[in-house]
C-alpha positions in Angstrom: 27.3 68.4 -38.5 23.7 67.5 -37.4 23.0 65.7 -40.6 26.0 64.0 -40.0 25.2 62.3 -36.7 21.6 62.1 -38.2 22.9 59.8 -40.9 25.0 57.9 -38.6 22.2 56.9 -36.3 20.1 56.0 -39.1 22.2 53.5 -40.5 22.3 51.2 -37.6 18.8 51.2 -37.0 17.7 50.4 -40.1 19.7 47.6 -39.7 18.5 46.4 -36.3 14.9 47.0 -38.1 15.5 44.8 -40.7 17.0 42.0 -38.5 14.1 41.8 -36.2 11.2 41.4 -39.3 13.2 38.8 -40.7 13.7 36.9 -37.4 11.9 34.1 -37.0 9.4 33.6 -34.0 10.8 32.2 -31.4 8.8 29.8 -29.3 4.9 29.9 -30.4 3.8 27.1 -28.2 3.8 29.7 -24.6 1.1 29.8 -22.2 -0.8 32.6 -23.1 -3.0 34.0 -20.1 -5.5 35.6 -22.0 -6.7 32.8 -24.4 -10.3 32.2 -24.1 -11.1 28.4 -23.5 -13.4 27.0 -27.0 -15.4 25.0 -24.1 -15.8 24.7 -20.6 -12.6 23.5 -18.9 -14.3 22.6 -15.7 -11.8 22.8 -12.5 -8.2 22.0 -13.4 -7.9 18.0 -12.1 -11.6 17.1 -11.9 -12.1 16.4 -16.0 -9.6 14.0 -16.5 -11.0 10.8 -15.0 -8.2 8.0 -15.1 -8.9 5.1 -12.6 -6.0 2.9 -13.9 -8.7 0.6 -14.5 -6.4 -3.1 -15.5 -9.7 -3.5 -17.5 -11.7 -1.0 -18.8 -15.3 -1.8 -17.9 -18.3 0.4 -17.0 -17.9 1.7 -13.8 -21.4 2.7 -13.6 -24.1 0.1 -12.8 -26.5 -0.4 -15.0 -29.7 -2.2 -14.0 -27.9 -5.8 -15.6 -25.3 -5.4 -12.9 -27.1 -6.9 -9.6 -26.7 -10.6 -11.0 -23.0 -9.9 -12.1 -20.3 -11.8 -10.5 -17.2 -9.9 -9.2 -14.6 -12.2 -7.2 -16.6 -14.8 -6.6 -19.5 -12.4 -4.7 -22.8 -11.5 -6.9 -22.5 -7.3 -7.2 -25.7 -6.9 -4.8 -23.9 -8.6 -1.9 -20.7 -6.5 -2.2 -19.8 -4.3 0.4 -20.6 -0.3 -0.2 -18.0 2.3 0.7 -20.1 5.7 0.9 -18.1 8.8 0.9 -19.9 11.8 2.5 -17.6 14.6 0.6 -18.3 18.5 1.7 -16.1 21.8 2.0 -15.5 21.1 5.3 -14.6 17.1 5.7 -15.0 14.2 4.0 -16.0 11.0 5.8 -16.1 7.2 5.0 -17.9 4.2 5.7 -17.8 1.0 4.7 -20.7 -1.4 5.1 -22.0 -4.7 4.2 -24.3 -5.2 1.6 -27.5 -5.0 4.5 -25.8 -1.5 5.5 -24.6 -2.2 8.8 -21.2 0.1 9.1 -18.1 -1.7 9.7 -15.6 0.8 9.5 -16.0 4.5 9.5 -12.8 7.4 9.3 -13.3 11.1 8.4 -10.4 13.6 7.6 -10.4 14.6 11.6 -9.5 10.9 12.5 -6.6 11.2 10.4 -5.4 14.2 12.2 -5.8 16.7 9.9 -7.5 20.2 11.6 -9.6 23.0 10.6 -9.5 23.8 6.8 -6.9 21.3 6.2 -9.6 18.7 6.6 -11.4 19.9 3.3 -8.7 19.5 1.0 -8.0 16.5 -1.4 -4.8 15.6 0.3 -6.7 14.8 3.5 -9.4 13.1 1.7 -6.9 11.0 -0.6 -5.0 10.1 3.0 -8.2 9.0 4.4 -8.8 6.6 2.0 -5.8 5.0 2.1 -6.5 4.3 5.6 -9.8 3.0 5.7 -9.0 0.8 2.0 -5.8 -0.6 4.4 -8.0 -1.4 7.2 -10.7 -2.7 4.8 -8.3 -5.2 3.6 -7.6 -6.5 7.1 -11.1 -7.1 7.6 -11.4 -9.3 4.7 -13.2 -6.5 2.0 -11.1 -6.5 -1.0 -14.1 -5.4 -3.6 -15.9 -3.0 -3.2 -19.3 -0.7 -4.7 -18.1 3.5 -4.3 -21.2 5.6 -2.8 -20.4 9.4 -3.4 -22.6 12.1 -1.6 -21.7 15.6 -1.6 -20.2 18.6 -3.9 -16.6 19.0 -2.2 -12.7 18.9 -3.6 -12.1 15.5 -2.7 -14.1 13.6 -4.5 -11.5 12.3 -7.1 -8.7 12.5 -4.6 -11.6 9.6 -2.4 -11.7 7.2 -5.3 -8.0 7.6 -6.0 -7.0 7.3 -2.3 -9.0 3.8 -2.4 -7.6 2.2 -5.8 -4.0 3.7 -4.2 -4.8 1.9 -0.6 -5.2 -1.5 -2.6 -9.0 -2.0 -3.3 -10.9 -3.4 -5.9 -13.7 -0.7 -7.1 -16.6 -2.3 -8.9 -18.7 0.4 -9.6 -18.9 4.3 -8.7 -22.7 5.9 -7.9 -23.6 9.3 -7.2 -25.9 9.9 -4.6 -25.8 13.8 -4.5 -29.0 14.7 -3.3 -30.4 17.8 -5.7 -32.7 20.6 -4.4 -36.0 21.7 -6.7 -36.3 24.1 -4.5 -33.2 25.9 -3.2 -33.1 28.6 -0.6 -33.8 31.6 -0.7 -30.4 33.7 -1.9 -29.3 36.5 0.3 -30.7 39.8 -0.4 -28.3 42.2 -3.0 -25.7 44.2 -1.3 -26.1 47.6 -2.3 -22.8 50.2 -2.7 
């Protein structure tokens, strides 16, 4: 009677065995969490660059550019809009070609408090503002000034195409230490 039920239950699993090797796979192109990336990814957002440029020129100035003409001003008498990005805030300023300030908003103007002033929502917001108020001045074109390593760096540039303005040309200005600080001492267990 054992090798009865034995034979039973073998039957039905063979079968079962044999439908799931001939089965297809089903859906190859998953997201598989453990893939190692060929190259570096960098942060998610920050690789893709893509100004929604009407024209794709260079963005970065060359030294040709001074004596180019961009809306009827020559590029050296445009006015700058430096953004001063860090962990903590991120602050504009827009000035004239000389560097008197005009107009100046940080993240804290906006309203936004604490942490929430580091992140690339607050930034983006920011420079919707100031490119709006830029516009009521008169400034319509503009040189981008970045300083700083911070998350709203992209969100700045973005915030300022979105807020209407006309960016001729993007610089980095980060200033880079030869000689960091000292790191803190090893924490021992």
């Amino acid at each position: 009677m054992l090798c009865a039920i034995r034979n039973t239950l073998r039957a039905p699993m063979a079968t079962v065995a044999r439908l799931l090797q001939t089965s297809a796979p089903l859906g190859s192109d998953k997201f598989d969490h453990k893939r190692i990336p060929q190259e570096d990814e960098g942060v998610q957002g920050e690789k893709v660059i893509d100004l929604d440029m009407k024209v794709k020129q260079n963005l970065f100035p060359t030294l040709e550019s001074d004596n180019l003409i961009f809306n009827g001003t020559v590029y050296k008498d445009l006015p700058i809009c430096n953004i001063r990005v860090s962990h903590n805030n991120t602050i504009f300023t827009v000035t004239d070609a000389n560097g008197t300030v005009k107009i100046i908003r940080s993240c804290g103007m906006e309203g936004f408090k604490n942490t929430k002033k580091g992140t690339n929502i607050a930034a983006q917001t920011t420079a919707i503002g100031i490119a709006t108020r830029a516009i009521d001045r008169g400034v319509k074109t503009v040189r981008v000034r970045m300083q700083g390593l911070g998350p709203g760096r992209l969100a700045a540039v973005k915030g300022l195409q979105m807020g209407g303005l006309d960016i001729v040309s993007i610089t980095d200005n980060t200033r880079v230490s030869w000689n960091p600080p000292r790191p803190r001492k090893a924490r021992r267990l």
